[in-house]
ZALUM-454188 format. One line per 2 residues: number of its first residue (from 0); their letters; for each residue x, y, z of C-alpha. Coordinates in nm, 4 decimals, always signed. Layout:
// residues N
NUM> a> X:Y:Z ~ ...
//
This chain:
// residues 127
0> xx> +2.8144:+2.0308:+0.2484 ~ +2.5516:+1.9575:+0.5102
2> xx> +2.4301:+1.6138:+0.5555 ~ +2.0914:+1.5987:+0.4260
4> xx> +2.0176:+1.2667:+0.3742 ~ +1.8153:+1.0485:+0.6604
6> xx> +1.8432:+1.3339:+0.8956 ~ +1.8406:+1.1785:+1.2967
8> xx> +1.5470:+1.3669:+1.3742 ~ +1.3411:+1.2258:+1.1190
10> xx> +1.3735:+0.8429:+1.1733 ~ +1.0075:+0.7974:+1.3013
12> xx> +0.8565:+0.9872:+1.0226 ~ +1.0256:+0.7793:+0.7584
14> xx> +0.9865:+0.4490:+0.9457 ~ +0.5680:+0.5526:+1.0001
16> xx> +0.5469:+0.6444:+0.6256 ~ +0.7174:+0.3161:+0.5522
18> xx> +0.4619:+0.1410:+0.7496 ~ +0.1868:+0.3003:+0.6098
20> xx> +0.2809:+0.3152:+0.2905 ~ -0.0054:+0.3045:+0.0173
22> xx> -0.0709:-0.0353:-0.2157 ~ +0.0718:+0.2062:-0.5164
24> xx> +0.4014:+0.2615:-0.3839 ~ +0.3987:-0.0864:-0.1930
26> xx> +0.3112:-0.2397:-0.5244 ~ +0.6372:+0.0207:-0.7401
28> xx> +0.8584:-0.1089:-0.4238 ~ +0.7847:-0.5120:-0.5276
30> xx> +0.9731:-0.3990:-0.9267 ~ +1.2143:-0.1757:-0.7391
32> xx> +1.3864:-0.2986:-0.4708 ~ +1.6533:-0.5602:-0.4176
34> xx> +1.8772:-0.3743:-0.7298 ~ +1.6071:-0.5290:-0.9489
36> xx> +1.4965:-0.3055:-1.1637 ~ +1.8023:-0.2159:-1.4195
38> xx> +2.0630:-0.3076:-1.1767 ~ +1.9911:+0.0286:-0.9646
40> xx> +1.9391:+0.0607:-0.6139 ~ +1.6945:+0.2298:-0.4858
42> xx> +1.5643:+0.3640:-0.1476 ~ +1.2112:+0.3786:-0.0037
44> xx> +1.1199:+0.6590:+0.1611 ~ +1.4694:+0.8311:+0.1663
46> xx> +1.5322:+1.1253:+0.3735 ~ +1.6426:+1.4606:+0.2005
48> xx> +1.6728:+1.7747:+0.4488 ~ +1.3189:+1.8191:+0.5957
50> xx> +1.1364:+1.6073:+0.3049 ~ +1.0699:+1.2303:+0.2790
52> xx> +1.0764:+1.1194:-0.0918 ~ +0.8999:+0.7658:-0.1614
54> xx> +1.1576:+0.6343:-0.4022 ~ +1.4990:+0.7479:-0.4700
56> xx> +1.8000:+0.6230:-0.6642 ~ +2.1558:+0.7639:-0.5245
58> xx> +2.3219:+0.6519:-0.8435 ~ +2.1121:+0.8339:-1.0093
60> xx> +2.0394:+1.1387:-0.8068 ~ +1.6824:+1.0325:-0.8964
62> xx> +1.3579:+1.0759:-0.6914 ~ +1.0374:+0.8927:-0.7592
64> xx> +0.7414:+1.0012:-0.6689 ~ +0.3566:+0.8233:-0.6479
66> xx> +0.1021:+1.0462:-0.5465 ~ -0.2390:+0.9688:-0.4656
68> xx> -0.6000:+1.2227:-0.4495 ~ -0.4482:+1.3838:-0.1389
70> xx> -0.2191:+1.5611:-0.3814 ~ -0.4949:+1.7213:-0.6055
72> xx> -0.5713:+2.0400:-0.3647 ~ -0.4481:+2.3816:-0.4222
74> xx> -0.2608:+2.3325:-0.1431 ~ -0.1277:+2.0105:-0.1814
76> xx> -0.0134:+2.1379:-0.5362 ~ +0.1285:+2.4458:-0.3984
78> xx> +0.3510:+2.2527:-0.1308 ~ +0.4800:+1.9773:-0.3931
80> xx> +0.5717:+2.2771:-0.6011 ~ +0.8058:+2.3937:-0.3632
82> xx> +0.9602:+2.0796:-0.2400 ~ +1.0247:+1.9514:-0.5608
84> xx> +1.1959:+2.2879:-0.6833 ~ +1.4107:+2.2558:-0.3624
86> xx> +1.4678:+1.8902:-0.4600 ~ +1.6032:+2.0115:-0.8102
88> xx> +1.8318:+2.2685:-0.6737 ~ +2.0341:+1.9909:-0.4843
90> xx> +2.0899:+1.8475:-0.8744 ~ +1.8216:+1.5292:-0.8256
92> xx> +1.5223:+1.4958:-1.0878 ~ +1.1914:+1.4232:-0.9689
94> xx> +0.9488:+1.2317:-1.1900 ~ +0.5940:+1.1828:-1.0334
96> xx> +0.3866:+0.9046:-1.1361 ~ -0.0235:+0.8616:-1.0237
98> xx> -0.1565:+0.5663:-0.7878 ~ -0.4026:+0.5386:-1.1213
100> xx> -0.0656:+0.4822:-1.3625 ~ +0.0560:+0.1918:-1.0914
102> xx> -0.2897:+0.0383:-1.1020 ~ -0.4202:+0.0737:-1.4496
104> xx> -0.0449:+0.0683:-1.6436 ~ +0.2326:-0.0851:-1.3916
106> xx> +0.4300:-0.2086:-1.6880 ~ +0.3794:+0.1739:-1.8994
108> xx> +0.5258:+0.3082:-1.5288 ~ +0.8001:+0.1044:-1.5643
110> xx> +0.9031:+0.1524:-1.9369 ~ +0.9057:+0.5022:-1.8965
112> xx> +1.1385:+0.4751:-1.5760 ~ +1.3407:+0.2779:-1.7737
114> xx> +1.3618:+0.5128:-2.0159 ~ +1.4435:+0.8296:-1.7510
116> xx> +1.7096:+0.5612:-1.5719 ~ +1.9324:+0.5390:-1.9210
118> xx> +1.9237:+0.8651:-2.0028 ~ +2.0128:+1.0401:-1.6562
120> xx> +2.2560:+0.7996:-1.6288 ~ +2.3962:+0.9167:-1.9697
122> xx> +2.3808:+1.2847:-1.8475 ~ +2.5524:+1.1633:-1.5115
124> xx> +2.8346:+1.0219:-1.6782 ~ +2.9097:+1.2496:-2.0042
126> x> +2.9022:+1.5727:-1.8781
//
């Protein structure tokens, strides 16, 4: 299999995004990282092939997505579409949460995490 994860090329996109990350994802990162949320690790802005995920959980083969109003064009829809389909042939599950569900419901964002963390992790493990 093909390394796809943190591709070489694509070290100065992922550290730029990281650095201009927006106060959604910065404010997901402050319950995520460190193992602290459930005990599982997870990755900001992970490399996978040509894409850069925001969130992602290799336990889990889980990506987590926060998109903002740039993601509400045709196009934008259209493109998200097709990554995320490519995403979910590699075996990961995407679940996309709003900057408006960070802001308005953080704790709603992260009881329904929860909830896709214990079952995929049931799915993972009993085949």
């Amino acid at each position: 299999m093909p390394v796809l994860f943190n591709l070489r090329n694509h070290k100065s996109k992922r550290k730029a995004l990281r650095n201009r990350s927006t106060f959604a994802e910065w404010r997901l990162w402050e319950c995520l990282r460190h193992s602290q949320f459930c005990g599982y690790k997870f990755r900001r802005q992970q490399g996978i092939g040509k894409y850069v995920v925001d969130f992602y959980c290799p336990k889990l083969k889980l990506v987590v997505e926060v998109d903002g109003a740039t993601h509400s064009t045709l196009q934008e829809i259209e493109y998200d579409g097709k990554r995320q389909r490519w995403l979910e042939s590699l075996g990961l599950l995407v679940i996309r949460f709003t900057n408006e569900d960070v802001f308005e419901g953080l704790d709603n964002v992260l009881i329904r995490l929860k909830e896709v963390c214990v079952v995929r992790e049931r799915l993972l493990n009993h085949p």
